[in-house]
ZATOR-749353 format. One record per residue: residue number from 1; chain; x, y, z of N, C-alpha, C, O, CB in turn. Coordinates in steps of 0.1 Angstrom, whole numbers, padded with zeros to 4 digits, m for minus. Glycine has a CB too. Example, Ala and Ser with C-alpha at 12.3 -4.5 7.8 and 13.67 -1.06 7.14 Angstrom:
<1,A,<0132,m0057,0078>,<0123,m0045,0078>,<0132,m0033,0078>,<0142,m0033,0085>,<0113,m0045,0090>> <2,A,<0128,m0022,0071>,<0137,m0011,0071>,<0129,0000,0079>,<0134,0011,0080>,<0141,m0006,0057>> 
END
This chain:
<1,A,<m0236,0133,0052>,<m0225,0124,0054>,<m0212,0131,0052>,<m0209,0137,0042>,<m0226,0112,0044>> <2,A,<m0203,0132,0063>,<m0189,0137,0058>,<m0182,0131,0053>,<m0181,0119,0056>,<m0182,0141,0065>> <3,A,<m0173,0138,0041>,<m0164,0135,0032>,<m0150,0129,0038>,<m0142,0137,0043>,<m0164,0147,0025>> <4,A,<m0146,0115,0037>,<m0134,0110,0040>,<m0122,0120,0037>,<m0125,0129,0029>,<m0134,0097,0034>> <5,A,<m0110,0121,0040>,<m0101,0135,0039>,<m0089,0122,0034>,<m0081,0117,0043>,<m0099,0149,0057>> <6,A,<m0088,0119,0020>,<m0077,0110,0019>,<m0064,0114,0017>,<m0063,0125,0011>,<m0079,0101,0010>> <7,A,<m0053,0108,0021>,<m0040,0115,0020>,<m0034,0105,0007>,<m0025,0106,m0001>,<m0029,0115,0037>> <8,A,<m0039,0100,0008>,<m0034,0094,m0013>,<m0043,0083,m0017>,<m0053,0082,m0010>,<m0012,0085,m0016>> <9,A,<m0042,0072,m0026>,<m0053,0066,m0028>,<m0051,0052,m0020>,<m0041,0048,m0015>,<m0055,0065,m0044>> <10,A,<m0063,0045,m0021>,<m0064,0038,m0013>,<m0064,0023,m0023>,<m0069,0021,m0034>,<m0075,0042,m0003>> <11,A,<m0055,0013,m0009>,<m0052,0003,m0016>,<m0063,m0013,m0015>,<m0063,m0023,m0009>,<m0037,0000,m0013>> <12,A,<m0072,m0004,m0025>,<m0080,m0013,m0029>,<m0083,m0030,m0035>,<m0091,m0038,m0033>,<m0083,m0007,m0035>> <13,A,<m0069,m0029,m0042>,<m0062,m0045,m0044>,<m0058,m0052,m0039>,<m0059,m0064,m0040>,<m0056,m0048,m0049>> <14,A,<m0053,m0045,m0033>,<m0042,m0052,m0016>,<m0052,m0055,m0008>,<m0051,m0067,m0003>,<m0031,m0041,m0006>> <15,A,<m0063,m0046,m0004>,<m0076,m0054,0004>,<m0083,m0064,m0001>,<m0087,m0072,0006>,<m0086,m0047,0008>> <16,A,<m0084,m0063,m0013>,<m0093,m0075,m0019>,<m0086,m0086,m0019>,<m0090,m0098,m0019>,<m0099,m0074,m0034>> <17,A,<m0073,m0083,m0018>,<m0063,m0096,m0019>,<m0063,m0102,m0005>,<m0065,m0113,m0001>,<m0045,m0092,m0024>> <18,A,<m0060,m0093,0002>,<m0062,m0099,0018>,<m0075,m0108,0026>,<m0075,m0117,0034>,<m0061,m0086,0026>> <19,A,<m0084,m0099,0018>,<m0098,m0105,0019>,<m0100,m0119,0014>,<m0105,m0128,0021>,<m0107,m0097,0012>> <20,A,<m0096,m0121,0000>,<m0094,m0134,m0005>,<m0086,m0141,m0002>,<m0082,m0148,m0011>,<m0093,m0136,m0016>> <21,A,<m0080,m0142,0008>,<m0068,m0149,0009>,<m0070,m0152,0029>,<m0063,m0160,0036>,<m0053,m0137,0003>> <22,A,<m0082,m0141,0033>,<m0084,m0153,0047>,<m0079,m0139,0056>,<m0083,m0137,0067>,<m0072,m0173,0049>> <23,A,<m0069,m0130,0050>,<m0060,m0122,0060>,<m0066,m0110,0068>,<m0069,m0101,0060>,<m0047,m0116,0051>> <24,A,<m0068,m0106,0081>,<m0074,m0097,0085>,<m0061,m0083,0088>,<m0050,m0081,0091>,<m0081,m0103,0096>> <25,A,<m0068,m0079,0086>,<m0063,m0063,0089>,<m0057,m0059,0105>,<m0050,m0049,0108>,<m0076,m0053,0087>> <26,A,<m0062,m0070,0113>,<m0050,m0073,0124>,<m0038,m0083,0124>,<m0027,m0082,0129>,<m0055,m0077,0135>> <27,A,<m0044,m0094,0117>,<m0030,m0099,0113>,<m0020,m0096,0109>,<m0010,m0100,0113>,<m0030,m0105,0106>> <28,A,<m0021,m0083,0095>,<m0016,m0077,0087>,<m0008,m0068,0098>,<0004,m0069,0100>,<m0025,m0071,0077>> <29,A,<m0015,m0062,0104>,<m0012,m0054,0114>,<m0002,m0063,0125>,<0010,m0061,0123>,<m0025,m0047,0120>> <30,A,<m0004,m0070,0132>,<0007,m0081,0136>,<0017,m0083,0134>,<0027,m0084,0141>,<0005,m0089,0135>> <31,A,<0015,m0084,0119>,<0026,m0090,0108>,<0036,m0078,0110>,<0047,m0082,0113>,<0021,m0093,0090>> <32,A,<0035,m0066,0109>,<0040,m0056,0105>,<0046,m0046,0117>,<0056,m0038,0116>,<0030,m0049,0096>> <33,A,<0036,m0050,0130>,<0041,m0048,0141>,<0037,m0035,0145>,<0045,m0029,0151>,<0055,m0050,0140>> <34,A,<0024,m0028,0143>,<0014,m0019,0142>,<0003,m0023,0147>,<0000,m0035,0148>,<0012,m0015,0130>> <35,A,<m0006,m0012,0151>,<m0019,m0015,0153>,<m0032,m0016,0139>,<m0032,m0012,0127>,<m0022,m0006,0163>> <36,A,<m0041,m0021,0147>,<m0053,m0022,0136>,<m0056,m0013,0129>,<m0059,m0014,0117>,<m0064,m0025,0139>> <37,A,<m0057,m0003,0136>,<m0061,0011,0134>,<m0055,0019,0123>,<m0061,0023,0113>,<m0059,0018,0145>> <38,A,<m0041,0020,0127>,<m0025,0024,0117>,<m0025,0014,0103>,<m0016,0015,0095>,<m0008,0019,0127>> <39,A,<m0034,0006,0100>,<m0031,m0006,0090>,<m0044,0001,0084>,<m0042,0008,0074>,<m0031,m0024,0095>> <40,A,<m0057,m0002,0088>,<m0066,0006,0085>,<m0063,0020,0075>,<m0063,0021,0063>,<m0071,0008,0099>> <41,A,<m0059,0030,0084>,<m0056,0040,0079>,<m0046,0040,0065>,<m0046,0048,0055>,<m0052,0045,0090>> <42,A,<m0038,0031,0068>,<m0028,0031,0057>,<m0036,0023,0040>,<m0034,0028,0028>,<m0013,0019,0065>> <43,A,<m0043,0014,0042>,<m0050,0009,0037>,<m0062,0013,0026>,<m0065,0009,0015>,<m0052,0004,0044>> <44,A,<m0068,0027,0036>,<m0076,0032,0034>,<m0074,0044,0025>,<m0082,0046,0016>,<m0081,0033,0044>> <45,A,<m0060,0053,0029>,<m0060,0064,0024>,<m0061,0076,0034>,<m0060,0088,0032>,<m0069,0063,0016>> <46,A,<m0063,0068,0045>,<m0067,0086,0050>,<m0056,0087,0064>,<m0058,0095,0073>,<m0089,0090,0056>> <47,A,<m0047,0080,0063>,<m0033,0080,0073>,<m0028,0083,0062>,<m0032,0088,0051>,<m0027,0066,0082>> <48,A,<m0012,0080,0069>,<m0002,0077,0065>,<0003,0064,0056>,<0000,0052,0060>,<0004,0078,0075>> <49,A,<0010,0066,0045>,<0014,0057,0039>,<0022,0046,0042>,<0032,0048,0049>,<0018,0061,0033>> <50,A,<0020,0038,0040>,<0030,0025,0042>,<0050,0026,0039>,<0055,0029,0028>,<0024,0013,0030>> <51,A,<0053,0024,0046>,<0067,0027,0043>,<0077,0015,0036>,<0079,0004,0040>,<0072,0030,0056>> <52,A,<0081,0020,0026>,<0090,0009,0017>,<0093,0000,0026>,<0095,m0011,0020>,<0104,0015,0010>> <53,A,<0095,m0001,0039>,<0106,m0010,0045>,<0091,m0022,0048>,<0090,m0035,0047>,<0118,m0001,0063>> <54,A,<0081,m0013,0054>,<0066,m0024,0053>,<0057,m0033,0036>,<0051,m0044,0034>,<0051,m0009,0061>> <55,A,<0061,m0022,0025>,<0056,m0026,0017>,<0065,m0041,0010>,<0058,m0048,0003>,<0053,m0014,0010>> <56,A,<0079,m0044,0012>,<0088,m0051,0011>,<0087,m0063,0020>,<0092,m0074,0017>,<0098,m0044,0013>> <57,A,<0080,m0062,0030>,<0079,m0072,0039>,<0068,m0075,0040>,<0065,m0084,0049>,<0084,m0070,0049>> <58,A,<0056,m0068,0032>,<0046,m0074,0024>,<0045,m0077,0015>,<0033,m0080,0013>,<0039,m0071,0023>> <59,A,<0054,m0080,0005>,<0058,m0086,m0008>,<0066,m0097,0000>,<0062,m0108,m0005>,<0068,m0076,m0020>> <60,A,<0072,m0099,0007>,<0078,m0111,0009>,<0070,m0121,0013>,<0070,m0133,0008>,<0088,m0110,0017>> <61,A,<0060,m0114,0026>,<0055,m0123,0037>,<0039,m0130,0023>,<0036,m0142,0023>,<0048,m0111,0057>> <62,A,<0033,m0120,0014>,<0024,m0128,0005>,<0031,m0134,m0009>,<0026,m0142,m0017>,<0013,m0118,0001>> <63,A,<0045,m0128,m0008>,<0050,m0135,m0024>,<0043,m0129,m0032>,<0038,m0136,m0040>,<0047,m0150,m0027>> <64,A,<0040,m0115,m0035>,<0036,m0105,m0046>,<0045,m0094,m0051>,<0052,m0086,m0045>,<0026,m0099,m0042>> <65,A,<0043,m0095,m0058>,<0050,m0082,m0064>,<0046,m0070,m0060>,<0034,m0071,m0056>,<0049,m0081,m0079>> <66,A,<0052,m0054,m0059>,<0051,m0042,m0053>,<0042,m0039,m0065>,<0031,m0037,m0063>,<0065,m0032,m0048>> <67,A,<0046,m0040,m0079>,<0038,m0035,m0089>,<0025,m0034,m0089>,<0019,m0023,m0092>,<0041,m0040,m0098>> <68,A,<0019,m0049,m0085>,<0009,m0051,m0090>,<m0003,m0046,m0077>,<m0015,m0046,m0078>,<0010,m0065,m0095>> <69,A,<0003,m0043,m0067>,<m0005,m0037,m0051>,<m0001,m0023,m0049>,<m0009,m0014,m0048>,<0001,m0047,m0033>> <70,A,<0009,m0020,m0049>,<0015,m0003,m0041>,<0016,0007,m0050>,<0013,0018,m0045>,<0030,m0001,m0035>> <71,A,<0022,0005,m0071>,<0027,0014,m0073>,<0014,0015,m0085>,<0007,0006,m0090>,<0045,0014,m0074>> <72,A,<0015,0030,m0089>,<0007,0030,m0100>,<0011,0025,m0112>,<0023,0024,m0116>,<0004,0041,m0101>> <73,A,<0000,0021,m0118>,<0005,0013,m0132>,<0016,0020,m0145>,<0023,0016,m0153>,<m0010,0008,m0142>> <74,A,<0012,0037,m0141>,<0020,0040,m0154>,<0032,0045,m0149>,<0040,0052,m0156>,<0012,0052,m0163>> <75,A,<0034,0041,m0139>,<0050,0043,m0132>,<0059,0031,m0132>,<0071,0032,m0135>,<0050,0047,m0117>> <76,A,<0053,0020,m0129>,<0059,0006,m0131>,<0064,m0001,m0147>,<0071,m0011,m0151>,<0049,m0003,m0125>> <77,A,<0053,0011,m0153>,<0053,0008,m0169>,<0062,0014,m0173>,<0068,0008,m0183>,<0041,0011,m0178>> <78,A,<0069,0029,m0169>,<0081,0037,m0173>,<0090,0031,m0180>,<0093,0019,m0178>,<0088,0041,m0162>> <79,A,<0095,0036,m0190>,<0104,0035,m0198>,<0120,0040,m0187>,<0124,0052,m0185>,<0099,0046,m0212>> <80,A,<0125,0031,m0183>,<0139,0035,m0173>,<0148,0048,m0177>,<0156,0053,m0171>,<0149,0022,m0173>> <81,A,<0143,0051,m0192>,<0151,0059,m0194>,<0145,0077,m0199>,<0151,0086,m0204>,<0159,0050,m0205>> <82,A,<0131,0075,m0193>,<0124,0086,m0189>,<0124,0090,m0175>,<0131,0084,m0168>,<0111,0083,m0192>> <83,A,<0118,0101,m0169>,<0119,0103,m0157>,<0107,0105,m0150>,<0096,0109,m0153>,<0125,0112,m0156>> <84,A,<0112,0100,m0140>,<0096,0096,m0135>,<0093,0108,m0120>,<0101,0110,m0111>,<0095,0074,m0129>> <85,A,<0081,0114,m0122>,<0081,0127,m0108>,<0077,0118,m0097>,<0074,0106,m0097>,<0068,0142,m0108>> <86,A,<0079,0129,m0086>,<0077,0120,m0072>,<0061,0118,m0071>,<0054,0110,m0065>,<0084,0128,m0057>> <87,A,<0057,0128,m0080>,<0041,0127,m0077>,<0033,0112,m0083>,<0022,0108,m0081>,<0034,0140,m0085>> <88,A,<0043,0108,m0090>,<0039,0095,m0096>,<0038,0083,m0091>,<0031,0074,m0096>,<0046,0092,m0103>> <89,A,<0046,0082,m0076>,<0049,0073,m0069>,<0032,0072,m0058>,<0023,0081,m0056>,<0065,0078,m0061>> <90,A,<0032,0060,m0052>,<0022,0060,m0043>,<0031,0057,m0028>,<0028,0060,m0016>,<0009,0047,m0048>> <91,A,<0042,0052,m0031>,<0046,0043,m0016>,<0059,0055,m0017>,<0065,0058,m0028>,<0051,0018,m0017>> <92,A,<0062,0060,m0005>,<0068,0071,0005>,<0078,0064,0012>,<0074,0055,0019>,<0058,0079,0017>> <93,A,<0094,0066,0011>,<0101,0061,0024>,<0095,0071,0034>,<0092,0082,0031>,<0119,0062,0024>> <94,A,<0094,0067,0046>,<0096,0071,0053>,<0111,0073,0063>,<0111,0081,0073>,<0088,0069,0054>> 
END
C-alpha cells in the first residue's frame, strides 16, 4: 500500500463536522468556488492548504470558530504576549 505524502495535517474535525451536519465536500467545494477534488485535497492534507480568505468564509457560512477546526490548540491557547513560530500555524495566506 503506498504511503499518502501529506503537506500538513489533515482536518479531521472539520470533516466530521461536515459529515454531521449533512455537508458534502462538493457543496463545500461550491460554497468556496473550487472543485471537489481541491477541497478533498485541502481537507485531507495532501494538497494545498486552505487560504485564510476560504477558512473565514467557512467560519461565517457554518458559524464556527477558526480555533476550534483550522488552528492548532497550543497556538490559539498562546499567551499574546509570547511568540508564536510560523511553524505553529496550520492555515497559510496564500
Amino acid at each position: 500500500m503506498k504511503e499518502l505524502k501529506r503537506r500538513h495535517t489533515p482536518y479531521t474535525k472539520f470533516k466530521a463536522y461536515l459529515f454531521e451536519n449533512g455537508c458534502s465536500q462538493q457543496e463545500l467545494a461550491t460554497m468556496l468556488g473550487k472543485s471537489r477534488y481541491a477541497v478533498n485535497q485541502n481537507l485531507n492534507g495532501t494538497g494545498g492548504d486552505f487560504s485564510l480568505k476560504e477558512v473565514r468564509k467557512m467560519c461565517a457560512i457554518f458559524s464556527i470558530p477558526a480555533d476550534d477546526f483550522f488552528i492548532y490548540p497550543q497556538v490559539s491557547k498562546t499567551k499574546q504576549s509570547e511568540e508564536v513560530t510560523h511553524e505553529q500555524f496550520v492555515v497559510h495566506s496564500n
